[in-house]
N, CA, C, O and CB atoms as a CASP TS submission, in Angstrom:
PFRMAT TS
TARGET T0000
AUTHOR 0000-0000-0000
METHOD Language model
MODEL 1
PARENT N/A
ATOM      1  N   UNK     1      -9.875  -5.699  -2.488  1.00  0.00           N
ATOM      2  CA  UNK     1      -9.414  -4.595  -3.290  1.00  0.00           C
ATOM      3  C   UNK     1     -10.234  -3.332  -2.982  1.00  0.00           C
ATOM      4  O   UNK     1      -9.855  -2.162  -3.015  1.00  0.00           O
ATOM      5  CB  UNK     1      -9.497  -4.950  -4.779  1.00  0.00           C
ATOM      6  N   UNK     2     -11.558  -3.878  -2.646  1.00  0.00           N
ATOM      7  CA  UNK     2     -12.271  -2.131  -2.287  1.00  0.00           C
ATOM      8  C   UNK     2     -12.267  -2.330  -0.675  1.00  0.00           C
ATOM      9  O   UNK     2     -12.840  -1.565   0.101  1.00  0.00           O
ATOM     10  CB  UNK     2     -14.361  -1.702  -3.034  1.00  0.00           C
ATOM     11  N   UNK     3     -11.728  -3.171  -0.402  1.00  0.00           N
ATOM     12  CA  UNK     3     -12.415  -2.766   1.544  1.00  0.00           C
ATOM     13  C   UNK     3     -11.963  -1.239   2.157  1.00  0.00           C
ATOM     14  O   UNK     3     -12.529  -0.597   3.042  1.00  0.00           O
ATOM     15  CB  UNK     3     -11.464  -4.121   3.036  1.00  0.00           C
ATOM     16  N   UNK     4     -10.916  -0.935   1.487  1.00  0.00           N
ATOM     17  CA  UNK     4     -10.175   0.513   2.151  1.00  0.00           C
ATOM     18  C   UNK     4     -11.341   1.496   2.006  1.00  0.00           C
ATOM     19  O   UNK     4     -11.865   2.156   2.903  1.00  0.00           O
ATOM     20  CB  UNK     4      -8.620   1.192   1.200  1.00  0.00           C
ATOM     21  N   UNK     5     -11.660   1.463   0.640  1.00  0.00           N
ATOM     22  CA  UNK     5     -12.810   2.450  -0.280  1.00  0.00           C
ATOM     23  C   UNK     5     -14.046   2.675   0.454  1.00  0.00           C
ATOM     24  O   UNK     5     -14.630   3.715   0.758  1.00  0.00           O
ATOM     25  CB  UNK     5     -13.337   1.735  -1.760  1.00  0.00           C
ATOM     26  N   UNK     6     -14.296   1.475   0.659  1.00  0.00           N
ATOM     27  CA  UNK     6     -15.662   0.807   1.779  1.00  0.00           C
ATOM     28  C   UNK     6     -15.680   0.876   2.822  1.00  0.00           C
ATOM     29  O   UNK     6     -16.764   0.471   3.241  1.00  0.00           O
ATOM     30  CB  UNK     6     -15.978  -0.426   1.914  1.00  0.00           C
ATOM     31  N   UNK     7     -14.701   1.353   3.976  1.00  0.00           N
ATOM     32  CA  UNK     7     -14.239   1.621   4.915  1.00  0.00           C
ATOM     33  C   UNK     7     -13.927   3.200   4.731  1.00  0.00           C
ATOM     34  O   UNK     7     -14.652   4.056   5.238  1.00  0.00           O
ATOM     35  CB  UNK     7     -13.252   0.700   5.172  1.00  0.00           C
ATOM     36  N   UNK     8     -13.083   3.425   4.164  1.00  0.00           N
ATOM     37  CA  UNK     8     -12.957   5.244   4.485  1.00  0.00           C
ATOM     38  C   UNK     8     -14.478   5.919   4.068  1.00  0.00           C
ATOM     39  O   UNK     8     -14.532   7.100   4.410  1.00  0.00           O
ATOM     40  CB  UNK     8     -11.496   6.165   3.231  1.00  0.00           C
ATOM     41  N   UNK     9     -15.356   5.566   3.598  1.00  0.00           N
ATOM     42  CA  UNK     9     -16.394   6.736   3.232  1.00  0.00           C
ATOM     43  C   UNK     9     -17.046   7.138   3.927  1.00  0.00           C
ATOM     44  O   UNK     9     -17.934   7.931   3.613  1.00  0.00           O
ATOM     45  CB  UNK     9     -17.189   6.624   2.447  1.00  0.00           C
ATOM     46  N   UNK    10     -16.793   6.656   5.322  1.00  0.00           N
ATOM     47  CA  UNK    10     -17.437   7.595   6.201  1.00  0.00           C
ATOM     48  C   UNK    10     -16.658   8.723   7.057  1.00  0.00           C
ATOM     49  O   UNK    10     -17.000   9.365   8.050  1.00  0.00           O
ATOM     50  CB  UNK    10     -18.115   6.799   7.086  1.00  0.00           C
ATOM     51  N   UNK    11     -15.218   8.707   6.116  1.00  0.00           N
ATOM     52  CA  UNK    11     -14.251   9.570   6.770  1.00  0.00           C
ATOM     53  C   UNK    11     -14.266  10.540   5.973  1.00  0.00           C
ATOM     54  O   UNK    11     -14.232  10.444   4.746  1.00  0.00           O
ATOM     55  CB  UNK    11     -12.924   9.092   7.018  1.00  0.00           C
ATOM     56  N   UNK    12     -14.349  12.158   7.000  1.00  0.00           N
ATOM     57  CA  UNK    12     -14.423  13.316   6.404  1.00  0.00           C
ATOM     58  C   UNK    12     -13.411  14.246   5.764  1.00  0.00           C
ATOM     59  O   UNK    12     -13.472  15.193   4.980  1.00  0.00           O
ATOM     60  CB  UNK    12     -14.903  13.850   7.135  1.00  0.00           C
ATOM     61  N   UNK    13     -12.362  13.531   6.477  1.00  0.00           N
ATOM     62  CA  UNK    13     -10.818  14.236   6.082  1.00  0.00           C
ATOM     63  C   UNK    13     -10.292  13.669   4.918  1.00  0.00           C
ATOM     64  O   UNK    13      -9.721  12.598   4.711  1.00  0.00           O
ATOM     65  CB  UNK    13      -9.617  14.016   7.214  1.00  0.00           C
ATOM     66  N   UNK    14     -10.691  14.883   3.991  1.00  0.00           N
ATOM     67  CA  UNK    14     -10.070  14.731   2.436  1.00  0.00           C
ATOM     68  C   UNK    14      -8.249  13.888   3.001  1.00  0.00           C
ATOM     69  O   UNK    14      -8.024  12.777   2.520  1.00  0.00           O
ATOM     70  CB  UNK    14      -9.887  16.955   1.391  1.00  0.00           C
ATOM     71  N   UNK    15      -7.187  14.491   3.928  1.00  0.00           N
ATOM     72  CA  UNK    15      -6.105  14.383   4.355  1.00  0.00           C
ATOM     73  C   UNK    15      -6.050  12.912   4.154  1.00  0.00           C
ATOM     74  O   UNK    15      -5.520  12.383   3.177  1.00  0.00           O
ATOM     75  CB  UNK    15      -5.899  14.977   5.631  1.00  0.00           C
ATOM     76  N   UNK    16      -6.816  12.072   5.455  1.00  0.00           N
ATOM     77  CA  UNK    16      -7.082  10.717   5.625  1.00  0.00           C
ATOM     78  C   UNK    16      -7.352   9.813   4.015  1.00  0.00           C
ATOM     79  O   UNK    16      -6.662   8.927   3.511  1.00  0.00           O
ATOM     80  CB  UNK    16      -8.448  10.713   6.666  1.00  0.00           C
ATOM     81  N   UNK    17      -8.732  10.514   3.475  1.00  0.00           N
ATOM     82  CA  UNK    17      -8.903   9.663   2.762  1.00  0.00           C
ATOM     83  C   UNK    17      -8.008   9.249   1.618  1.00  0.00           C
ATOM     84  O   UNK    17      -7.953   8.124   1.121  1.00  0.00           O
ATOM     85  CB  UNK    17      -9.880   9.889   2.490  1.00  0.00           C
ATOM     86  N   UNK    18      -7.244  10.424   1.236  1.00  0.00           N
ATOM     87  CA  UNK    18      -6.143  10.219   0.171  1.00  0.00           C
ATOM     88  C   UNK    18      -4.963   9.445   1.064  1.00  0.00           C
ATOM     89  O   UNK    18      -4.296   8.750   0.297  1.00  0.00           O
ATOM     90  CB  UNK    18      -5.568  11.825  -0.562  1.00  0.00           C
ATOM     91  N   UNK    19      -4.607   9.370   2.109  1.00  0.00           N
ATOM     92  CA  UNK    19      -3.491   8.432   2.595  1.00  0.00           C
ATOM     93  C   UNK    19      -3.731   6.768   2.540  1.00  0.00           C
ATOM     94  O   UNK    19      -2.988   5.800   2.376  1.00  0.00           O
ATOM     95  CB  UNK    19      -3.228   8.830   4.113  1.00  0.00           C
ATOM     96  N   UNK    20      -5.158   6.959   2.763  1.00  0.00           N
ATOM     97  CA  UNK    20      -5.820   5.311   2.828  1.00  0.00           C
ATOM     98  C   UNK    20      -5.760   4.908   1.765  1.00  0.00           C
ATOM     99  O   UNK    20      -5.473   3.717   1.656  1.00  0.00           O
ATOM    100  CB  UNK    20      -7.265   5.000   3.227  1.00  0.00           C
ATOM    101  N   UNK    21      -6.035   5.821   0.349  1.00  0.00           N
ATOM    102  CA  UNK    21      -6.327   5.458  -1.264  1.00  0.00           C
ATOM    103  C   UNK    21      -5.126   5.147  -1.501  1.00  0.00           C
ATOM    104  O   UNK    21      -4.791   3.974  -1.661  1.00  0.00           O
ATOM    105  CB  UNK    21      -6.899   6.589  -2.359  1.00  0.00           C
ATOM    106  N   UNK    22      -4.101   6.379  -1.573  1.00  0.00           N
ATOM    107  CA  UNK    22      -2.725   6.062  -1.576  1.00  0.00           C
ATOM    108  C   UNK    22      -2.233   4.591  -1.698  1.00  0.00           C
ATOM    109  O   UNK    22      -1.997   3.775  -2.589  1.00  0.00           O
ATOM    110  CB  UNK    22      -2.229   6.580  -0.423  1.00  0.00           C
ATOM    111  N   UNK    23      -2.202   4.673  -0.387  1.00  0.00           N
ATOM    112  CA  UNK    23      -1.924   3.114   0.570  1.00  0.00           C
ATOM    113  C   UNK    23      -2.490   1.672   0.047  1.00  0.00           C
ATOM    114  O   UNK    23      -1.909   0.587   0.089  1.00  0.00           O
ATOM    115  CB  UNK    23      -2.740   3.239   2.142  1.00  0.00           C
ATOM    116  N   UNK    24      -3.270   1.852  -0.256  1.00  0.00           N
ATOM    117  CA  UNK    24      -4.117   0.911  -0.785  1.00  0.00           C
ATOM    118  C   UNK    24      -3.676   0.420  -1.988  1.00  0.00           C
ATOM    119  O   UNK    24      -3.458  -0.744  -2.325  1.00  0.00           O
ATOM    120  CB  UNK    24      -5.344   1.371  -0.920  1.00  0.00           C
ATOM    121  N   UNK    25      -3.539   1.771  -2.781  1.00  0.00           N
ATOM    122  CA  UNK    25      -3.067   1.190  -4.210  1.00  0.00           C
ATOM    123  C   UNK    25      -1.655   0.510  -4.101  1.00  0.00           C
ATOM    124  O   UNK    25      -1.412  -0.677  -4.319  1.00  0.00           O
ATOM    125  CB  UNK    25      -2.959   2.434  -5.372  1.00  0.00           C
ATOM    126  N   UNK    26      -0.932   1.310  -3.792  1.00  0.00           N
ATOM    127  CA  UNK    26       0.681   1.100  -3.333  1.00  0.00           C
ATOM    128  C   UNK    26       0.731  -0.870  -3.440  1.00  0.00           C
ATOM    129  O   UNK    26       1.221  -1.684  -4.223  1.00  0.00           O
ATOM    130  CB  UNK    26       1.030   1.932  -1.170  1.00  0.00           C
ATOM    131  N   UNK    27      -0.125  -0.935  -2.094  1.00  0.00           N
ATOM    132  CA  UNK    27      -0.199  -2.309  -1.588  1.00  0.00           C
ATOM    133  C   UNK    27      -0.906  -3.374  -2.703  1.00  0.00           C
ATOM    134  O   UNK    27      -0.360  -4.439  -2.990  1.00  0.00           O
ATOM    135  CB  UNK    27      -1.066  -2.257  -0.177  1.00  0.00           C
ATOM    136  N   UNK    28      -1.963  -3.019  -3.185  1.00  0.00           N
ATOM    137  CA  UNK    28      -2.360  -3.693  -4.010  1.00  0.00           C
ATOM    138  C   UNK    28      -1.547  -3.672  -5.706  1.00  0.00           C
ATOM    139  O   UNK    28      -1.543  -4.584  -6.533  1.00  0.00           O
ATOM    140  CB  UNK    28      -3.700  -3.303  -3.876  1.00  0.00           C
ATOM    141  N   UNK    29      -1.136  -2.782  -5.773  1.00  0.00           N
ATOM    142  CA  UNK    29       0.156  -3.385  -6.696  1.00  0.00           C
ATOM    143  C   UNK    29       1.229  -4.004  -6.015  1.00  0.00           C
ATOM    144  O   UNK    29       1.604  -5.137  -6.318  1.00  0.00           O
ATOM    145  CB  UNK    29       0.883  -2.302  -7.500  1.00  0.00           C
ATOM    146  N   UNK    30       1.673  -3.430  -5.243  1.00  0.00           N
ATOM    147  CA  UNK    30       2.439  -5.295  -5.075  1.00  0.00           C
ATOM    148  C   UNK    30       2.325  -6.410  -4.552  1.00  0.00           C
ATOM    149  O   UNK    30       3.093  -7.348  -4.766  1.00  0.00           O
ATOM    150  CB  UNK    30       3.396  -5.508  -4.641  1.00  0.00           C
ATOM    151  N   UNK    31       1.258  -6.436  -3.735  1.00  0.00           N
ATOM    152  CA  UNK    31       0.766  -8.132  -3.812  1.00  0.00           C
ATOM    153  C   UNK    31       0.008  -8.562  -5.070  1.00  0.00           C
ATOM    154  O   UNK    31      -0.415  -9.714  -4.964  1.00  0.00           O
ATOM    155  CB  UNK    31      -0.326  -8.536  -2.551  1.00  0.00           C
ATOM    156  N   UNK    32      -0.319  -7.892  -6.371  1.00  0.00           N
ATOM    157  CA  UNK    32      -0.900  -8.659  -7.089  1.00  0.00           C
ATOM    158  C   UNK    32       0.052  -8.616  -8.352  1.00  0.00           C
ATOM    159  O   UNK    32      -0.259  -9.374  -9.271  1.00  0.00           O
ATOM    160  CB  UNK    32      -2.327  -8.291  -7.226  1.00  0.00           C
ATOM    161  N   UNK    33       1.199  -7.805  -8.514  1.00  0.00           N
ATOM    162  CA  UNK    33       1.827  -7.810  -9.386  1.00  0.00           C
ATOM    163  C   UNK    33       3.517  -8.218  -9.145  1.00  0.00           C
ATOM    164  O   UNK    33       4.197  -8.971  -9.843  1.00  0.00           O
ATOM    165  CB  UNK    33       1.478  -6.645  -9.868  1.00  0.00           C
ATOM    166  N   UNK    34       3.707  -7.865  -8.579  1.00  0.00           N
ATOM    167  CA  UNK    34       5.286  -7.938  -7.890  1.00  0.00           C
ATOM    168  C   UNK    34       5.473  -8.641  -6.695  1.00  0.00           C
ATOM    169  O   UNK    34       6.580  -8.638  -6.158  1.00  0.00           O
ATOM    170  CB  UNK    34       5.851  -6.575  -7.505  1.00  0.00           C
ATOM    171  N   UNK    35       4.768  -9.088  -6.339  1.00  0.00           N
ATOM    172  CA  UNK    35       4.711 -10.667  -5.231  1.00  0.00           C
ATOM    173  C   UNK    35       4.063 -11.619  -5.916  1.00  0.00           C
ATOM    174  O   UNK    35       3.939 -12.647  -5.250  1.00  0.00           O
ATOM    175  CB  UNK    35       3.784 -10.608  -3.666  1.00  0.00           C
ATOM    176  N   UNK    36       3.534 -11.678  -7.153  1.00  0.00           N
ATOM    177  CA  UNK    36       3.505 -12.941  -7.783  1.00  0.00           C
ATOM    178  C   UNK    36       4.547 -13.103  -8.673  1.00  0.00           C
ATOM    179  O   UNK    36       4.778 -14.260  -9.026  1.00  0.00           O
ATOM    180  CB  UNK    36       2.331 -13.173  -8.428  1.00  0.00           C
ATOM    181  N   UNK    37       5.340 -12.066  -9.190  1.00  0.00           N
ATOM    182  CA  UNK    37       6.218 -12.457 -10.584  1.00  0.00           C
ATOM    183  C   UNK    37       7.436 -12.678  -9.181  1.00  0.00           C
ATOM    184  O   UNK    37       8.474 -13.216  -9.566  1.00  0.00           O
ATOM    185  CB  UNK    37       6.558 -10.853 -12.299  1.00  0.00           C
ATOM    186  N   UNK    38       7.407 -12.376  -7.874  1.00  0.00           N
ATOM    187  CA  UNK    38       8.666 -12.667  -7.168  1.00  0.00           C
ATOM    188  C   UNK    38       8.516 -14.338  -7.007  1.00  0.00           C
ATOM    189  O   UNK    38       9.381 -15.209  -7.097  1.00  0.00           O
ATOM    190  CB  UNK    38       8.802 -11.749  -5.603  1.00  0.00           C
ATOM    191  N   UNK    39       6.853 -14.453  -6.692  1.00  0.00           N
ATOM    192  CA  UNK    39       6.842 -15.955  -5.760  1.00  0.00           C
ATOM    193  C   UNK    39       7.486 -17.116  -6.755  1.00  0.00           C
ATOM    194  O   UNK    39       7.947 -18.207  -6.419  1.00  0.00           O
ATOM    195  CB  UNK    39       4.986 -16.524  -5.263  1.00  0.00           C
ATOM    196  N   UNK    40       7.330 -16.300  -8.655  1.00  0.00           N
ATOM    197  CA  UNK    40       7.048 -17.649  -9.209  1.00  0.00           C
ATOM    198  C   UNK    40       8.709 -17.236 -10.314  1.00  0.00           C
ATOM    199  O   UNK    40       8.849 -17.517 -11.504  1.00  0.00           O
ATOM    200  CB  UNK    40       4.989 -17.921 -10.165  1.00  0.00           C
ATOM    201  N   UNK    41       9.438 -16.728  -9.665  1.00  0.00           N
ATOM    202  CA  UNK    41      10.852 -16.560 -10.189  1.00  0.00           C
ATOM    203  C   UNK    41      11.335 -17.229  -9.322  1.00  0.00           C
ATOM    204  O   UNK    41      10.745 -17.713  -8.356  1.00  0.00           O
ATOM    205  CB  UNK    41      11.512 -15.240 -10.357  1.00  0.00           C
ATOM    206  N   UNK    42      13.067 -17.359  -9.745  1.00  0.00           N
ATOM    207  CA  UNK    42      13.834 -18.195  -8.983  1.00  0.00           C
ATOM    208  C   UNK    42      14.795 -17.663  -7.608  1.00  0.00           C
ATOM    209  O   UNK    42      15.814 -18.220  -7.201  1.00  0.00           O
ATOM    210  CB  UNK    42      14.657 -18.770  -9.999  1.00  0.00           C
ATOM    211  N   UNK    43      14.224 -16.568  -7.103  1.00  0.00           N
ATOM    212  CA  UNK    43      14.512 -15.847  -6.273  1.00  0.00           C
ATOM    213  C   UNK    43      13.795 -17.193  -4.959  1.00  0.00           C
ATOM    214  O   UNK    43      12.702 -17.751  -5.054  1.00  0.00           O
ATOM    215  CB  UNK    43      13.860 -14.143  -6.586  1.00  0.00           C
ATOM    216  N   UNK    44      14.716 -17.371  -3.973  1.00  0.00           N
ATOM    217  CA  UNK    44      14.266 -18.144  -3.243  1.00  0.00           C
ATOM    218  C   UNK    44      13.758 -17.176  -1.614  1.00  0.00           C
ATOM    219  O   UNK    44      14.355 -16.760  -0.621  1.00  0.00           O
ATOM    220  CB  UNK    44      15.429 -19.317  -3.227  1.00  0.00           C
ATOM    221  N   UNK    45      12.386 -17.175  -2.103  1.00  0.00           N
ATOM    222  CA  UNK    45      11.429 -16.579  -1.034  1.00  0.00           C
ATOM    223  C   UNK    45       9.842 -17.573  -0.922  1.00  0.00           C
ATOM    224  O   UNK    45       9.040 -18.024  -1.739  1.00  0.00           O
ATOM    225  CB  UNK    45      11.085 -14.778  -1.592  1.00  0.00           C
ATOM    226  N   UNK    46       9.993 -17.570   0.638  1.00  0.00           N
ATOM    227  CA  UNK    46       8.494 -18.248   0.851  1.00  0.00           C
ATOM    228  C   UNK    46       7.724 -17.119   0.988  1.00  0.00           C
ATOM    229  O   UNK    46       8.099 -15.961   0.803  1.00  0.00           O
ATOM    230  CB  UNK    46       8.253 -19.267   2.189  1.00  0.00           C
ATOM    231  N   UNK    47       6.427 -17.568   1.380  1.00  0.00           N
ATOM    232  CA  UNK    47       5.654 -16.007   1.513  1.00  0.00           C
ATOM    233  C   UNK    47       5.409 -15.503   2.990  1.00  0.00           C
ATOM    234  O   UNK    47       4.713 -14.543   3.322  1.00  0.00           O
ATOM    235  CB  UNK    47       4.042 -16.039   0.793  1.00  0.00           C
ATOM    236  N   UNK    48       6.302 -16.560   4.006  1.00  0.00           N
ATOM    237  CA  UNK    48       6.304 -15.259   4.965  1.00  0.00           C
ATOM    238  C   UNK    48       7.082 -14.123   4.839  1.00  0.00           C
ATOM    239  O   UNK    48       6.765 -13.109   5.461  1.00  0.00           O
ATOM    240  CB  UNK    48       6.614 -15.570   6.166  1.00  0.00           C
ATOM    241  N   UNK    49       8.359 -14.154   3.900  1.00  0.00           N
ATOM    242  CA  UNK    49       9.378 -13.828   3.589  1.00  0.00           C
ATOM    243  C   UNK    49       8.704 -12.620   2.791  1.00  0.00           C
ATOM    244  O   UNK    49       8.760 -11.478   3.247  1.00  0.00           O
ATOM    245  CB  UNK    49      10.254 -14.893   3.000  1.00  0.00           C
ATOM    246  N   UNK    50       8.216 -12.841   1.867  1.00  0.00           N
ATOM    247  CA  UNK    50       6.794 -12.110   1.310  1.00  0.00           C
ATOM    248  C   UNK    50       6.179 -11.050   1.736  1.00  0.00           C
ATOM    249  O   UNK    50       6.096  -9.983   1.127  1.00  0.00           O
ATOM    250  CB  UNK    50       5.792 -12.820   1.380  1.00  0.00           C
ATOM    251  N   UNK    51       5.642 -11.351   2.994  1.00  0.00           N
ATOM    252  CA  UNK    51       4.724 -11.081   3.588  1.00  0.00           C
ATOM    253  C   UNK    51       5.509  -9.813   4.500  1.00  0.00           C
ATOM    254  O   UNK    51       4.951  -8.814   4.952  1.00  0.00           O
ATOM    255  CB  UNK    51       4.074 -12.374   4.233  1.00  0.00           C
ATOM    256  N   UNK    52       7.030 -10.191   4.627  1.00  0.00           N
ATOM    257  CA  UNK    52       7.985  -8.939   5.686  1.00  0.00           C
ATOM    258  C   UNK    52       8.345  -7.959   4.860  1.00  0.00           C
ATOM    259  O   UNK    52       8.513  -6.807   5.259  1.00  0.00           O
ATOM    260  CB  UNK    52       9.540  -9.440   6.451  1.00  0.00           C
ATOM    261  N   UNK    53       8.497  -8.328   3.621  1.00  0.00           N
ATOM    262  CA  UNK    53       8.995  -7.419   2.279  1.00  0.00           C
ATOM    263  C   UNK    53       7.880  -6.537   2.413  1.00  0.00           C
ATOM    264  O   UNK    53       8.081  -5.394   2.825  1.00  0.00           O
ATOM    265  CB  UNK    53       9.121  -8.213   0.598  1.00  0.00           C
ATOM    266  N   UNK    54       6.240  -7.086   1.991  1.00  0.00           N
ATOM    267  CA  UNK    54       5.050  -6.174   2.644  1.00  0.00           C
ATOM    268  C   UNK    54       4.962  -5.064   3.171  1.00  0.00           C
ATOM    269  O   UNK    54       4.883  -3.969   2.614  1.00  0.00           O
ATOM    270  CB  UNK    54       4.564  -6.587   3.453  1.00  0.00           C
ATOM    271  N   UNK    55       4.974  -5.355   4.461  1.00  0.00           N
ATOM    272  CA  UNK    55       5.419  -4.758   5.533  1.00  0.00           C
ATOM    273  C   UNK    55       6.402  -3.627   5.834  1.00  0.00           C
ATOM    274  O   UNK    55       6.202  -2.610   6.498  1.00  0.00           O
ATOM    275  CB  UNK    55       5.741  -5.567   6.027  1.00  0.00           C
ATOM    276  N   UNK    56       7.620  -4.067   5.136  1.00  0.00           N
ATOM    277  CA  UNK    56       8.216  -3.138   5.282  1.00  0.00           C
ATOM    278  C   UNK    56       8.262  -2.205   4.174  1.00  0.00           C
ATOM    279  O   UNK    56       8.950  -1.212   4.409  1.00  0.00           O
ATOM    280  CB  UNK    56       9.208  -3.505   5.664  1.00  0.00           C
ATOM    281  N   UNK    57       7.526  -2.266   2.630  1.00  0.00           N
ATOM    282  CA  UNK    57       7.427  -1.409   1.591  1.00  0.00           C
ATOM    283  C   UNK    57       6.223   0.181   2.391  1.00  0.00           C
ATOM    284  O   UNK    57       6.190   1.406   2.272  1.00  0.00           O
ATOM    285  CB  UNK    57       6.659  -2.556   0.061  1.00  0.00           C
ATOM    286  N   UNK    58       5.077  -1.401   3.521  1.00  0.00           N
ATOM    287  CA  UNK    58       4.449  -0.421   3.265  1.00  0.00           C
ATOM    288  C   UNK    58       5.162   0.761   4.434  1.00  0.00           C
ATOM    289  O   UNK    58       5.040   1.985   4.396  1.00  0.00           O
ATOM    290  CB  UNK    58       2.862  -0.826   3.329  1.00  0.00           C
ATOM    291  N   UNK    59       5.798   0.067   5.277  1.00  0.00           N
ATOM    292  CA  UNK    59       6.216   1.236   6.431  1.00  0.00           C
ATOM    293  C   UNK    59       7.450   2.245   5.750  1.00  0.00           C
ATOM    294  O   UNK    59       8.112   3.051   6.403  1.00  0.00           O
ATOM    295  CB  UNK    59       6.927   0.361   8.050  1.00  0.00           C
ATOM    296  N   UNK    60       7.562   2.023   4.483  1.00  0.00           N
ATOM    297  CA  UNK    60       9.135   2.971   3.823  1.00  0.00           C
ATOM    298  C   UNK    60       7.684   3.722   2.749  1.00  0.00           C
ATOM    299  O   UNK    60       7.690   4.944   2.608  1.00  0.00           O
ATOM    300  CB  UNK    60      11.117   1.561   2.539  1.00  0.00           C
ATOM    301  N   UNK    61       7.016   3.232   2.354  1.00  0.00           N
ATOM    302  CA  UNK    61       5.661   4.228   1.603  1.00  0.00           C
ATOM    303  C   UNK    61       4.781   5.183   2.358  1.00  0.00           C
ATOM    304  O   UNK    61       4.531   6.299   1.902  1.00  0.00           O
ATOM    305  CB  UNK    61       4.511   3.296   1.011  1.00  0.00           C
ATOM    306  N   UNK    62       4.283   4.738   3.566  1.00  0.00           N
ATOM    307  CA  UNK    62       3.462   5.873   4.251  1.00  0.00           C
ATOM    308  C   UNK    62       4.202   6.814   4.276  1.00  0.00           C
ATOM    309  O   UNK    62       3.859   7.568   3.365  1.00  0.00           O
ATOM    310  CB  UNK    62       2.955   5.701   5.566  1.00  0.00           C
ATOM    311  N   UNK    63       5.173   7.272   4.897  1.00  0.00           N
ATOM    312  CA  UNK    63       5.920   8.558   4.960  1.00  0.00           C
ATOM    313  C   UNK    63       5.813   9.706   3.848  1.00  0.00           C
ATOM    314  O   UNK    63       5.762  10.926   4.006  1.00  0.00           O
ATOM    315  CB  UNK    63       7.278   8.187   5.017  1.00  0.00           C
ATOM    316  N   UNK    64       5.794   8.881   2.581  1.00  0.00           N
ATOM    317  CA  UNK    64       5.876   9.342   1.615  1.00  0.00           C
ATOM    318  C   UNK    64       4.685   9.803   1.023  1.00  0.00           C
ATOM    319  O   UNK    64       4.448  10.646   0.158  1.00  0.00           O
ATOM    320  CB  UNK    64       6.466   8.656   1.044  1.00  0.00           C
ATOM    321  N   UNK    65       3.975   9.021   1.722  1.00  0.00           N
ATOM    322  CA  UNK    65       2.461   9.342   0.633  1.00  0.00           C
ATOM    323  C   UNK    65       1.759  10.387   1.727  1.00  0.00           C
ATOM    324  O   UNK    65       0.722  11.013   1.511  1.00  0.00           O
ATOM    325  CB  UNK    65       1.111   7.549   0.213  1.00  0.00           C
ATOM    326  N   UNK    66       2.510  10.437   2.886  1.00  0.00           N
ATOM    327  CA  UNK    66       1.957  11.630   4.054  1.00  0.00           C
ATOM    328  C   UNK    66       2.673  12.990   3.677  1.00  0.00           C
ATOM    329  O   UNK    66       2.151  14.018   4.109  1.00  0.00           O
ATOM    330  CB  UNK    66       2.443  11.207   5.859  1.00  0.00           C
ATOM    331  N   UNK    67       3.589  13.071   3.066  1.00  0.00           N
ATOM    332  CA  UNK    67       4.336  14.362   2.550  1.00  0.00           C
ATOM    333  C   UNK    67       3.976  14.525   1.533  1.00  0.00           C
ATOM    334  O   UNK    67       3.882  15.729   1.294  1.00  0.00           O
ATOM    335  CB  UNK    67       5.671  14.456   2.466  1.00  0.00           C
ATOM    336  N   UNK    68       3.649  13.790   0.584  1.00  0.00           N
ATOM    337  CA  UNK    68       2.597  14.119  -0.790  1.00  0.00           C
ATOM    338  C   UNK    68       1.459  14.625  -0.494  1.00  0.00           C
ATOM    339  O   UNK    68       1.082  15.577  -1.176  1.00  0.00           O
ATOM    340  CB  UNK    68       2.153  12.942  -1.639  1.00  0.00           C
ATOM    341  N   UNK    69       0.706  14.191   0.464  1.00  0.00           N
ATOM    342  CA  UNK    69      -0.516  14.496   0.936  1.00  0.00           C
ATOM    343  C   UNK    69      -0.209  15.838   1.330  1.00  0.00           C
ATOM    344  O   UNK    69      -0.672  16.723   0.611  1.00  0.00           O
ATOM    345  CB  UNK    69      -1.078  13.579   2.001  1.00  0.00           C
ATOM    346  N   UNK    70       0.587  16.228   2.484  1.00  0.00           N
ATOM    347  CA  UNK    70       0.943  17.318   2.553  1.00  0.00           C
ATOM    348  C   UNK    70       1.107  18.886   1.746  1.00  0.00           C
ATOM    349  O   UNK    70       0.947  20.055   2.097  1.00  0.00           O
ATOM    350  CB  UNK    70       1.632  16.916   2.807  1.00  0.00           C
ATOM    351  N   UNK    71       1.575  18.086   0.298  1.00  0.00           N
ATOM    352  CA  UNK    71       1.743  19.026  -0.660  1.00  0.00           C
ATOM    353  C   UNK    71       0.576  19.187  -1.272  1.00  0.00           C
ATOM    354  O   UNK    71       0.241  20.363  -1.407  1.00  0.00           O
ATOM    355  CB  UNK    71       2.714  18.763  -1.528  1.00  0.00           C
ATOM    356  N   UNK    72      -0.320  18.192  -1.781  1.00  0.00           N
ATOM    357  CA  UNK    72      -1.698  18.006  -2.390  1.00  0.00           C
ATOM    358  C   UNK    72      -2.396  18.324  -2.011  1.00  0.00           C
ATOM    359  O   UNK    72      -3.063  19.057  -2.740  1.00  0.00           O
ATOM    360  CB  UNK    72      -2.175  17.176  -2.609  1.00  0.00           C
ATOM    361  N   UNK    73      -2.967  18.090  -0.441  1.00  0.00           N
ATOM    362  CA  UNK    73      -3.955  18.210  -0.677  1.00  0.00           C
ATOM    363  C   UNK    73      -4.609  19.627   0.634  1.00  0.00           C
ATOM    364  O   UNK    73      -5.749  20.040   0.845  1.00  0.00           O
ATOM    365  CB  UNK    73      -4.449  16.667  -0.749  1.00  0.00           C
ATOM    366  N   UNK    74      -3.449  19.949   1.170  1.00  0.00           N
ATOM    367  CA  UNK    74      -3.563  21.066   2.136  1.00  0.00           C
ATOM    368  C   UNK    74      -3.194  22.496   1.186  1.00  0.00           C
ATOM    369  O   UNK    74      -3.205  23.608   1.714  1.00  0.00           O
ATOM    370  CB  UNK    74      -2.404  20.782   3.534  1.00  0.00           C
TER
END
């Protein structure tokens, strides 16, 4: 949960560091909240299945949190 945190602080670009925080959170709400209430409903998904949903939230979220950034923090 902190490795991003623990990892960006040696990065100087306010830009960067809010995309990584962003990102981070994004991700860590849904693997700890919305990939467990999926795994343990009757929705029939394994967790590689899981794991592509992941993946592809996070590649449909960066975009987004790079044009927010955009607006924020420039």
């Amino acid at each position: 949960m902190f490795l991003p945190a623990i990892l960006a602080t040696g990065i100087e670009s306010e830009f960067t560091r809010f995309v990584i925080a962003a990102l981070s959170v994004t991700q860590l709400i849904y693997m700890s909240e919305v990939g467990a209430v999926t795994l343990k409903s009757n929705i029939p998904l394994n967790f590689l299945e899981l794991g592509a949903i992941f993946l592809i939230r996070t590649v449909i979220t960066l975009p987004i949190i790079v044009a927010i950034a955009h607006l924020f923090v420039f």
